[in-house]
N, C-alpha and C positions, 0 to 999 in steps of 0.2 A: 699516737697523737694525730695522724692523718686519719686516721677513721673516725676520732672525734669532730675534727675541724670540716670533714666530707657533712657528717651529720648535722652541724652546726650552720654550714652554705644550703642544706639541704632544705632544713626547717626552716629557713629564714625566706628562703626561693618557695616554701609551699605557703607559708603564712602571704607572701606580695599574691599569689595564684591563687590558690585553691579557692579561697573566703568569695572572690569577684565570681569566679564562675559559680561556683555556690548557690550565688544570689541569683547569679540570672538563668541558672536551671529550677531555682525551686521559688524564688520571690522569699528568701526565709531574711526575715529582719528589714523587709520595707514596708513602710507604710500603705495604708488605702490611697486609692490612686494618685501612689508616687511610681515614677518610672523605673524598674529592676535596672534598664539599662544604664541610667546614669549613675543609679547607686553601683551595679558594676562596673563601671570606667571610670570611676572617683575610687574606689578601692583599688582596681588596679595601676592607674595612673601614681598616686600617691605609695602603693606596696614597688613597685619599679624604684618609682624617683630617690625613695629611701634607701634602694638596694645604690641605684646608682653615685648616690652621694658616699655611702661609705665605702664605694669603691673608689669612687674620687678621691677622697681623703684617707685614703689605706696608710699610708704612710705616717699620715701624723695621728694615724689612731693607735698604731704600731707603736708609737714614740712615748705612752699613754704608760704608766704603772697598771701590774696586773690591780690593782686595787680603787685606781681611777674609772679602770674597762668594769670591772665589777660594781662600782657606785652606778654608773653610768646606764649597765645592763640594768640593776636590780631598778633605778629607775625609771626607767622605760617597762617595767614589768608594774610597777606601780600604775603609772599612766595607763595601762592597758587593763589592770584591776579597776579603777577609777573609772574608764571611757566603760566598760564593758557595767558596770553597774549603774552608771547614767546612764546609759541607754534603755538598760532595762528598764531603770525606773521611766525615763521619759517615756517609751511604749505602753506600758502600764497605764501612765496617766492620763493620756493625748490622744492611744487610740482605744476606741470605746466601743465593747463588743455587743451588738445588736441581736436579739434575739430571732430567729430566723430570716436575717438578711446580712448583708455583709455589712462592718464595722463602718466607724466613722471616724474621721483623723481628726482633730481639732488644735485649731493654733494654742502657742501658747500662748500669746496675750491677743484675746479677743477684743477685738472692737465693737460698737454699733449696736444694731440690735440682738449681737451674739453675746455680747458683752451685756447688758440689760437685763436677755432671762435667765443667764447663770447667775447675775448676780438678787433677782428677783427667786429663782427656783430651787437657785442653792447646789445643784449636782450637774455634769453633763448627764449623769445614768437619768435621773428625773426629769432634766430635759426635751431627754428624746420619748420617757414616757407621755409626756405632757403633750408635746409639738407631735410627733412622729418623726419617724425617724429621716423622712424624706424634706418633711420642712427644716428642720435642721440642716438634714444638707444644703440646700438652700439658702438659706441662712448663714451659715458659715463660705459659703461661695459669693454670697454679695455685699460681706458687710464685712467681713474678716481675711477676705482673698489674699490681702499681699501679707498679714501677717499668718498666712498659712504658708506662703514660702517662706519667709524668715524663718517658720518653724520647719519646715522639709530642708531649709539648711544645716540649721541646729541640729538636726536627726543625721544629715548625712554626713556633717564633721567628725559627730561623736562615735558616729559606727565606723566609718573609716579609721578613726585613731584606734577603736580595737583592735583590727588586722596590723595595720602601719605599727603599733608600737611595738607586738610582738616579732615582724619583720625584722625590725632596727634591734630587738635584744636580741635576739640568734645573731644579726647579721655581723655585731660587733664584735660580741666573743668568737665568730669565726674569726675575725683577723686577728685576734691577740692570739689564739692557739698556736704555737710554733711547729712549723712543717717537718 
């Protein structure tokens, strides 16, 4: 049982780690110009605070039926099936691969005149064939700007809650394993 419950602190301490640095050696799962760095210090900020809370409450997670800690884990494994395929999709949908130049991020709720030729043009892909792909940018930077953070929020919640929930499922079943 200690070498399960070693393995279980283990996994749960490389899920809060490993995912942030990850990001900010390879930029893998950030958007066009979103900062690596903050999406690394929002994974690791949030994979800690998770760690630290169910060290906080070790006690009354202990106090839990093995069948509470199992609803509980299996939960949190859901959440992070769930975070991990929203995300996907959201990247899919929002960032838009340009053909020999780098991608485009696009809010999700466009406003203004960003909001106009999607809704005249019909596609972002048709979009950027139409406009180029530089007016677009533009476009999206002056007419869509604060609902492009809104949306590099939404991206940054949803990818963090991938790391963070599998953190929180290892972290718990480590305290239910008896020493």
């Amino acid at each position: 049982m200690k070498k399960l419950k070693a393995s279980l602190k283990a996994a749960s301490g490389v899920f809060a780690i490993i995912p942030g640095l990850a990001v900010l050696a390879t930029n893998i799962g950030v958007p066009p110009n979103c900062s690596k760095v903050m999406f690394f210090a929002t994974i690791e900020s949030f994979g800690i605070f998770a760690l630290l809370l169910l060290r906080l409450n070790q006690d009354t997670f202990k106090s839990f039926s093995i069948k509470a800690i199992n609803a509980i884990a299996l939960g949190a494994m859901a959440v992070f099936a769930l975070s991990l395929f929203g995300y996907l999709y959201l990247y899919n949908e929002y960032v838009v691969d340009v053909n020999g130049s780098s991608p485009l991020f696009f809010p999700v709720w466009p406003r203004g005149e960003l909001q106009h030729g999607l809704a005249t043009i019909g596609s972002k892909a048709a979009l950027i064939k139409e406009w180029g792909r530089d007016d677009v940018f533009q476009v999206i930077n002056s007419s869509s700007s604060l609902m492009l953070t809104y949306t590099t929020l939404l991206f940054l919640f949803v990818y963090q809650l991938v790391f963070v929930s599998l953190t929180f499922a290892f972290g718990i079943l480590a305290l239910r394993v008896d020493e």
